[in-house]
N, C-alpha and C positions, 0 to 999 in steps of 0.2 A: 497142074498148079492149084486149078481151083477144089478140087479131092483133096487136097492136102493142105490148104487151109482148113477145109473143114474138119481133114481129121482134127488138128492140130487144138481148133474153138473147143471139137468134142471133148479131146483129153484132157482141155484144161477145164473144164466144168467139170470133168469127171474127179477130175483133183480137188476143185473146190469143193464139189458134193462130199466126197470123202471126209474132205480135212471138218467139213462143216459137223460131219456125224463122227468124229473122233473127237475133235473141240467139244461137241454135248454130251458124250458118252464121257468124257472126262469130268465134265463139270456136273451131271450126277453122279456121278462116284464119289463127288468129294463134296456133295452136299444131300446126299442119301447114303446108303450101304457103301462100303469098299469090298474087295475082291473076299476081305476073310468074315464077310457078312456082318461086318461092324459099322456101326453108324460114326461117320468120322466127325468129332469135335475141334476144332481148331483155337488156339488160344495166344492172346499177345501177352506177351511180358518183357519185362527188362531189368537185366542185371543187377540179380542180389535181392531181388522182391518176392512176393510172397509164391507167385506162379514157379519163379526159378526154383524156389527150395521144394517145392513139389517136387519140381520137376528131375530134380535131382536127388533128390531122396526115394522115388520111383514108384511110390506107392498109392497116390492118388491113380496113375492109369490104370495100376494093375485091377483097380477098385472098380473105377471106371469100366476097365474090360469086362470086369464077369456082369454090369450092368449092362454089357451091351454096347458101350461105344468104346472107339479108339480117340484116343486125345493126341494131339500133333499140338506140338509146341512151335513156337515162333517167335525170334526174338528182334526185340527193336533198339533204336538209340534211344525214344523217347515220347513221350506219350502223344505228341503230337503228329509223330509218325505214324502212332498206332491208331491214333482216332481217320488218318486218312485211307489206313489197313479196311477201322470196321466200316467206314462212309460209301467200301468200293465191295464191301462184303465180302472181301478175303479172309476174314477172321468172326470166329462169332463170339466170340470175349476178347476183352483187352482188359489188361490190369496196368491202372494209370494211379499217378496222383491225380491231387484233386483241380487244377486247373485245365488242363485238357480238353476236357468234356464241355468246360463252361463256355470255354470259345467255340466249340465243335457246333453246340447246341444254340450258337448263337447265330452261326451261319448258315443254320436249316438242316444238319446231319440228322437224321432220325435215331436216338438211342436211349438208351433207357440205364437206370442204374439198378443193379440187382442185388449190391453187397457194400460192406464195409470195412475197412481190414485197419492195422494199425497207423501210428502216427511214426512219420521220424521225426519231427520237430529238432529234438539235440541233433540231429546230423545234418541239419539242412540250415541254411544262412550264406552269407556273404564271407569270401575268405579274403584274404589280406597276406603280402609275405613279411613276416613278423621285423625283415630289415626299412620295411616300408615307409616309417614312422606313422603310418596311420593307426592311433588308437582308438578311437571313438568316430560312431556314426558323421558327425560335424565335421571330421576329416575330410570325409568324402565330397566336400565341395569342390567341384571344378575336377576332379577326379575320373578316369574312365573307365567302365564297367561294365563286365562283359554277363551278359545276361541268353537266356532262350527263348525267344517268342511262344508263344503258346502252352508255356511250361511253368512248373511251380514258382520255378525263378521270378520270371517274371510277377509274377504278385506279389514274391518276398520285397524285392526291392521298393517298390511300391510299399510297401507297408513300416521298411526299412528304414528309408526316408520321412515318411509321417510321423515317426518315431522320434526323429530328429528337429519335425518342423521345416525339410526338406522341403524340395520339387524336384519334378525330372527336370526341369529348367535350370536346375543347380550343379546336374551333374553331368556327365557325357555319357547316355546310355547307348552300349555298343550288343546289336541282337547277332548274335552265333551260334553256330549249332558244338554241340557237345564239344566234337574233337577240335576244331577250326577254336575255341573258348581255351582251350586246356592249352595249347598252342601259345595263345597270344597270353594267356597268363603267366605261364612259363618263363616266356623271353621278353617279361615287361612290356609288354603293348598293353595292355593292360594292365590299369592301377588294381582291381579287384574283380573279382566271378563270384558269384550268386550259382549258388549249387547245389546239390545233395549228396549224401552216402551211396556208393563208393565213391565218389571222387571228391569228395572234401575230407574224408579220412586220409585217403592218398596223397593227397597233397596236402596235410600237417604231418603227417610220418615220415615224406619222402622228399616234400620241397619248402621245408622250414617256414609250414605255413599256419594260420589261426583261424579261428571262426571269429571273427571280429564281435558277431553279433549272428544266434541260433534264432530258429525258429520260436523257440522256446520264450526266448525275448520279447517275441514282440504278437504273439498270440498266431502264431502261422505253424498248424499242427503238420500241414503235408500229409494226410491222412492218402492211404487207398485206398482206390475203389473198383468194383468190377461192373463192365459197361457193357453192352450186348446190344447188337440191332434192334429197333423195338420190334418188330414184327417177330424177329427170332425167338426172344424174350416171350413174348404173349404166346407162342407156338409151345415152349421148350420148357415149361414151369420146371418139372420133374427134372430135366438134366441141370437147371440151375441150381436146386435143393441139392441135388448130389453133390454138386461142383463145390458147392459153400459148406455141405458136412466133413468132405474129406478136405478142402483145405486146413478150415478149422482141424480139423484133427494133425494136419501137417506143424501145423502153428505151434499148437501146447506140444508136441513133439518139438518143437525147434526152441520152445523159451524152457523148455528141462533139461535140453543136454546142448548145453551151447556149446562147450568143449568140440563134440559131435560137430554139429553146427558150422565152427570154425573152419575144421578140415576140410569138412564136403565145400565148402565155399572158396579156400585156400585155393583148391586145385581147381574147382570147376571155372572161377574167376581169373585166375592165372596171377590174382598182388600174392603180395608179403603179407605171412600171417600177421603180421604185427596190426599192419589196414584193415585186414577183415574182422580180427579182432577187436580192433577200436568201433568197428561200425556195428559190430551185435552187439557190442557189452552195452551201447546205448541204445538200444529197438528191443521194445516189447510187440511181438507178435500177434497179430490175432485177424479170425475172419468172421464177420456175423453176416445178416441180413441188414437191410439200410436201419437205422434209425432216426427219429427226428433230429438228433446231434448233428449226426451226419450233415443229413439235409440241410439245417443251419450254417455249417461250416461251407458248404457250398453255394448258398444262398448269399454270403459276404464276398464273396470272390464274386462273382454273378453282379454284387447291387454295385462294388467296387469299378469295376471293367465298363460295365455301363455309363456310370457318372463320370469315369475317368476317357473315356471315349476311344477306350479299348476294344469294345465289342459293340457295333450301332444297333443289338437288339436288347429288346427287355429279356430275361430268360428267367423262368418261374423254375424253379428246381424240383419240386413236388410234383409237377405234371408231369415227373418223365422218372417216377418212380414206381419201382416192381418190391412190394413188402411180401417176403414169405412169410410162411408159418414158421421157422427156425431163425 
């Protein structure tokens, strides 16, 4: 009996020993080389944004490849999933809007910003279904409204309100995520959603819906950006220049042949051209290095959240920027 205890301890160490040196040999393979001697890039993105059109127009990897690495795509609901992707270093870019980061960076995540890409401003606002009778911000008193914590939304409304001479204290702010939002707006549980392209296209195409009031309105660009561990960033200059020449090059490919454009996104998205439609013909595309614009626009979300007692840290936005030479 007691022989066979012991085999039994030895096996099982010899298991854990195993699984231990398969678990590491795993995890540098997909943070060094892979089997076909490429160094593997991991990247978040989310539907309809500037990583997806890479991603699907197929030319940034192939780019990528003859540089030497493999790029693996990964896709999320939304930046705030994504910012807990890069906090656990499952990914080493994520392509977010611009609120994300602010909250990420406020609660100690280490990351850096390395890029700037464009605005959706016309596509992103507060929707409304046009039977609603809500016309005007000042409607929305007493009203429920389905918003995302840690996401663009969340600071539209905020700013949505200011606009009006609002408070949250005015309105019923309800936090949900994506689908559980799309849901309760649907079948009136909620009076309105705070959202972006694709789904506030799709739901003025498909459920008789409005944008009450766009980003555009009320000074909330929604710009994106691309975010990297900061240690990976300070390591990886070179693969970030890459990473922001060929998107950039995806970009002015996607704002010349939006026709193009439409299709690939049609099928790869799985809406009605008609939605996808709606939601390029208002996005100009583009990918640069940070600039101080940038940095300003994130610096108002930042000094916002703070005062509004959204985020209990001060967050400097400069201190956690990577400027390239492009």
């Amino acid at each position: 009996m007691k022989r066979r205890k012991i085999a039994q301890k030895t096996f099982i160490i010899g298991l854990l020993i195993a699984w231990i040196a398969v678990a590491f040999y795993g995890w540098k393979q997909t943070q060094t080389d892979t089997s076909d001697g490429l160094t593997e890039i991991v990247i978040g993105y989310q539907a309809g944004d500037e990583f997806d059109i890479s991603k699907e127009r197929g030319v940034l990897a192939k780019k990528m490849k003859v540089k030497g690495y493999k790029v693996v795509f990964r896709e999320f609901q939304n930046g705030s999933a994504e910012m807990q992707a890069l906090a656990s270093g499952s990914i080493d870019y994520a392509r977010i809007g611009d609120t994300p980061s602010v909250s990420a960076l406020a609660s100690g995540t280490n990351l850096t910003y390395v890029a700037a890409g464009g605005t959706k401003a016309s596509g992103s606002g507060i929707l409304v279904h046009k039977s609603s009778g809500i016309s005007s911000v000042s409607d929305l008193k007493g009203k429920t409204i389905a918003y995302t914590k840690g996401t663009n939304s969340q600071y539209m409304i905020l700013k949505i309100l200011e606009s009006a001479g609002l408070s949250q204290d005015d309105v019923n702010l309800v936090n949900l995520d994506q689908s559980a939002a799309s849901v309760a707006y649907v079948d009136g549980t909620v009076d309105a959603w705070v959202n972006w392209d694709p789904a506030t296209s799709k739901a003025e195409v498909t459920d008789n819906s409005t944008l009450l009031v766009t980003g555009s309105d009320v000074g909330v660009n929604n710009r994106s950006y691309i975010v990297s561990p900061t240690a990976f960033a300070e390591e990886n200059e070179d693969v970030t220049e890459l990473l922001i020449k060929y998107t950039s090059e995806d970009m002015t490919w996607a704002n010349k042949h939006k026709d193009k454009l439409v299709t690939m996104l049609t099928e790869s998205l799985g809406l009605e051209e008609a939605v996808v439609q709606k939601m390029v013909n208002r996005r100009t595309y583009a990918m640069t290095g940070m600039t101080e614009k940038s940095v300003s626009e994130l610096q108002d979300i930042a000094d916002l959240f703070y005062t509004d007692d959204i985020i209990n840290n001060k967050v400097v936005i400069k201190d956690n920027v990577q400027y390239l030479s492009n």
